[in-house]
C-alpha positions in Angstrom: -16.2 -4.0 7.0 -14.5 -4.3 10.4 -12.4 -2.1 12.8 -11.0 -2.7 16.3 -8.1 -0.7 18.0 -4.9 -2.7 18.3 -2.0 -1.6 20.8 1.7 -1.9 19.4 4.0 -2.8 22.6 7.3 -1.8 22.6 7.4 1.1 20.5 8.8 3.1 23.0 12.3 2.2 21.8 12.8 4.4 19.4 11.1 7.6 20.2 8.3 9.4 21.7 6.7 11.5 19.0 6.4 10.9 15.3 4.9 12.5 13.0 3.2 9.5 11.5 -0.8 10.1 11.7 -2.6 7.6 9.5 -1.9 5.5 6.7 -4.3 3.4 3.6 -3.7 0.2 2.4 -5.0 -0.3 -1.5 -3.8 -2.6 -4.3 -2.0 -1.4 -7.7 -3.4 -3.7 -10.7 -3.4 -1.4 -13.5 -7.1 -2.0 -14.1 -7.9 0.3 -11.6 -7.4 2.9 -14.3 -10.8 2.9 -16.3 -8.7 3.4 -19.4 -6.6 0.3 -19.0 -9.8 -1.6 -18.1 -12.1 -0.7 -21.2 -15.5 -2.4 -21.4 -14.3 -4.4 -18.1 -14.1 -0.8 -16.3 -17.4 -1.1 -14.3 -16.7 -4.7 -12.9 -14.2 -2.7 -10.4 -16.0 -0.4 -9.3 -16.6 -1.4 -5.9 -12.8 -1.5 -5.6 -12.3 2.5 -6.9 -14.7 3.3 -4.6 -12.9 2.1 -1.8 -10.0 3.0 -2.7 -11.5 6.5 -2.9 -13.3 6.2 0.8 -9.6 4.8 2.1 -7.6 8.6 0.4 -10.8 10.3 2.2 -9.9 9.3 5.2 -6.7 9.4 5.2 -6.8 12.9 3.6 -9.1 14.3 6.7 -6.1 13.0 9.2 -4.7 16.5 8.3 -1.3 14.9 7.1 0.8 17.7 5.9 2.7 14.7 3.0 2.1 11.6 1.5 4.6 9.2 1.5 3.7 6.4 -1.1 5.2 2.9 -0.6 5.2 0.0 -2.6 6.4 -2.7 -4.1 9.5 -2.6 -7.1 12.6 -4.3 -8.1 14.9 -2.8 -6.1 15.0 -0.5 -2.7 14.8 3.2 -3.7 13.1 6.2 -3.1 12.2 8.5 -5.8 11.9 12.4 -6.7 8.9 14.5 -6.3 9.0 15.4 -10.4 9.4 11.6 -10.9 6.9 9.4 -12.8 5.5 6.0 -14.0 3.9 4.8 -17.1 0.9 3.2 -18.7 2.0 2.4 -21.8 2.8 -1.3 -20.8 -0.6 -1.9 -19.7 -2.2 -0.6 -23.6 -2.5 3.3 -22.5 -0.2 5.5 -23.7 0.2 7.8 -20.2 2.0 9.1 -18.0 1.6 9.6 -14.2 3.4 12.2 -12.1 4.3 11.3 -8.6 3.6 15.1 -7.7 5.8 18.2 -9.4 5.6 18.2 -13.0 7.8 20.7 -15.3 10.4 19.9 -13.3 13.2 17.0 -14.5 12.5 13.7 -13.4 12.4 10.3 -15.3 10.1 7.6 -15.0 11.5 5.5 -12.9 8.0 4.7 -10.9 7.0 1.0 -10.2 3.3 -0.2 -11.1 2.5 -0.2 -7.4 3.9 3.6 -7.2 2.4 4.6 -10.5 -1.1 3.0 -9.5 -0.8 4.7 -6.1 0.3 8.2 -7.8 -2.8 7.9 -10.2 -5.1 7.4 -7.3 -3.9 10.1 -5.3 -4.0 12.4 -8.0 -7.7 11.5 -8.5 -8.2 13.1 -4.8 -7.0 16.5 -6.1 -5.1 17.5 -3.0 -2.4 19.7 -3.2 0.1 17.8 -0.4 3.8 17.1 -1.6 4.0 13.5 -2.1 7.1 11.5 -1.9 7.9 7.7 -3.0 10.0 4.8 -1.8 9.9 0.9 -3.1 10.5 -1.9 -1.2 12.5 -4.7 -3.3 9.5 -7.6 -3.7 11.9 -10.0 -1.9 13.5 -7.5 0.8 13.4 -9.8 4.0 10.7 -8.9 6.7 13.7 -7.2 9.3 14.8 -5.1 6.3 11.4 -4.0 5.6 10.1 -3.2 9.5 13.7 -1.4 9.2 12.7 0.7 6.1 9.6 1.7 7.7 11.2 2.9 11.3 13.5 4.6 9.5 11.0 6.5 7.1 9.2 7.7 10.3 12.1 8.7 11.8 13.2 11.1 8.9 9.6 12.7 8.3 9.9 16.4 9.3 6.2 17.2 8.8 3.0 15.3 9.5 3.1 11.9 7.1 0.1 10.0 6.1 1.3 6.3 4.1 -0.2 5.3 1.3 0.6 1.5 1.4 0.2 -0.2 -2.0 0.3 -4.2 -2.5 -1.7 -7.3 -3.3 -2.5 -10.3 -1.9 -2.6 -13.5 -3.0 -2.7 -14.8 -7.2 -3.6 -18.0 -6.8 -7.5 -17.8 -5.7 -9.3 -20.4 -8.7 -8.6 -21.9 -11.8 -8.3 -18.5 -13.7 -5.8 -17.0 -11.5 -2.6 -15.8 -12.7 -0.9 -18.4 -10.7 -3.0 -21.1 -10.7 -5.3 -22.5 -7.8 -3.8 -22.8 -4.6 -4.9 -24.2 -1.4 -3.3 -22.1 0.7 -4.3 -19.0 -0.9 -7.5 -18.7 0.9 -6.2 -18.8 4.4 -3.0 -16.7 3.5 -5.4 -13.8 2.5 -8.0 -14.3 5.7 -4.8 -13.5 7.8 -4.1 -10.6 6.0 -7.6 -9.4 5.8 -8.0 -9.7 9.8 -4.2 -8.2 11.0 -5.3 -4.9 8.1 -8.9 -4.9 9.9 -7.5 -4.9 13.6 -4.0 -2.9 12.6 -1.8 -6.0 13.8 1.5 -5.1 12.7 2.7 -7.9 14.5 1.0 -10.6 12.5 2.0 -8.6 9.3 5.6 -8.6 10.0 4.9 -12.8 10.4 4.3 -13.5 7.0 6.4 -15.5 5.7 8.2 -14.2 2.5 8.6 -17.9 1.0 5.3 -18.6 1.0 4.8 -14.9 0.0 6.3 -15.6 -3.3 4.7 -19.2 -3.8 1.4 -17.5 -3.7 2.4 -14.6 -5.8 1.8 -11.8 -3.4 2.6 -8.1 -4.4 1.9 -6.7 -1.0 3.9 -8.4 1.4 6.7 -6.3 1.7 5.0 -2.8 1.7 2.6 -4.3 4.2 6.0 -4.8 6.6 7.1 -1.4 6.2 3.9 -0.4 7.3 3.9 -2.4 10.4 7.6 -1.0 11.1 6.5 2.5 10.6 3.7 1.9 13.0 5.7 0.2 14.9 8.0 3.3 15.2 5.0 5.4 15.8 3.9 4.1 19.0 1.0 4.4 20.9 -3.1 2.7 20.0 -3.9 2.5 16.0 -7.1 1.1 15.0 -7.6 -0.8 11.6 -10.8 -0.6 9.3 -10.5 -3.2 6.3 -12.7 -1.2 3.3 -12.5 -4.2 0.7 -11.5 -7.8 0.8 -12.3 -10.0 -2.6 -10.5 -11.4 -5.2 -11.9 -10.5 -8.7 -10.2 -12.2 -11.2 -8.4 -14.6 -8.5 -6.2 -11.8 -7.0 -6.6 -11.1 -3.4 -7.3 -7.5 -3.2 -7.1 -5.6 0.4 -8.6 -1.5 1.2 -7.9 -0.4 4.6 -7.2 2.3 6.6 -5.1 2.8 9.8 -5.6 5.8 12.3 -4.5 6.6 15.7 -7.1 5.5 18.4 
């Protein structure tokens, strides 16, 4: 585990105060969920448990909401009775992105429904919202999204950024063995440890997709909300391995 304190220059163009206090970075495979995992349930446990410390943390910020972003096939945002499902992953479930007996539909991407299920493990109370990022939004569009979802906030937001890294780490990765996969996920590992938005808003969404990431976009809209923010954040990366040859990243952001 690592943290350091990194400043964001130029934030000052686009306001002074925003209500933006910390944000969590965790991935979304559906094996999080013990159910959808089975007899393989206990070989993530390390990660639940940092994806748990992560919601801690960014729980005790005092955030009045949580605003969920991840990853889908198009650019939306969703409705607080909205929902995702299981039943693609061999567990016939639902998950609420907050209100339930209300009408919604479910409409939630994996990354959203994996990043409702874990906040609903935290039992909090706080109205949560959702957007998605399309997976191949360039990097302007997505520091855009996130300036602009910190500008809107009217109460004290905490993100909850879901995404994952790299596919292509070994033989028995889903996209094969890659050489670059290695280095590509040691970037992103250091700029979530040392809250760099700058060198998350450099990745390069071509090699992005040639390594199969899930996180890259989410990971710019945090560095534009930052961004937006203003003023010191300091980054503390939870987890960094790749079970099953898929780069997985836990880390928290909070104002220094």
């Amino acid at each position: 585990m690592t943290g350091s304190a990194h400043r964001l220059t130029g934030a000052s163009r686009y306001r002074e105060r925003v209500p933006l206090v910390a944000a969590a970075v965790c991935p979304h495979p559906p094996l999080l969920v013990p159910e959808v995992a089975g007899a393989a349930a206990a070989e993530l446990d390390p990660l639940r448990a940092a994806c748990e410390a992560a919601l801690t943390r960014l729980l005790a910020a005092g955030p009045e909401a949580i605003l969920l972003v991840g990853s889908g096939p198009e650019t939306r945002s969703f409705g607080s009775a909205d929902y995702g499902s299981l039943r693609g992953y061999g567990l016939d479930r639902t998950v609420p992105l907050w209100k339930t007996g209300r009408a919604g539909a479910d409409v939630l991407p994996l990354s959203l429904t994996v990043g409702a299920w874990l906040v609903g493990r935290t039992g909090t109370p706080l109205p949560r919202f959702a957007a998605a990022i399309a997976d191949q939004a360039a990097p302007a569009d997505c520091e855009d999204m996130g300036v602009q979802l910190v500008e809107r906030a009217e109460a004290r937001m905490a993100l909850l950024v879901l995404g994952d890294g790299s596919a292509c780490r070994g033989q028995q990765a889903p996209g094969y063995d890659d050489p670059r996969a290695g280095a590509y996920d040691e970037s992103v590992a250091a700029a979530l440890a040392t809250a760099d938005a700058g060198a998350l808003l450099g990745l390069d969404p071509v090699l992005s997709a040639e390594l199969k990431v899930a996180g890259r976009a989410p990971w710019q809209v945090l560095a534009g909300a930052v961004r937006a923010a203003g003023g010191d954040w300091r980054g503390e990366l939870h987890y960094a391995e790749a079970p099953y040859g898929v780069a997985y990243f836990v880390a928290g952001w909070e104002t220094a």
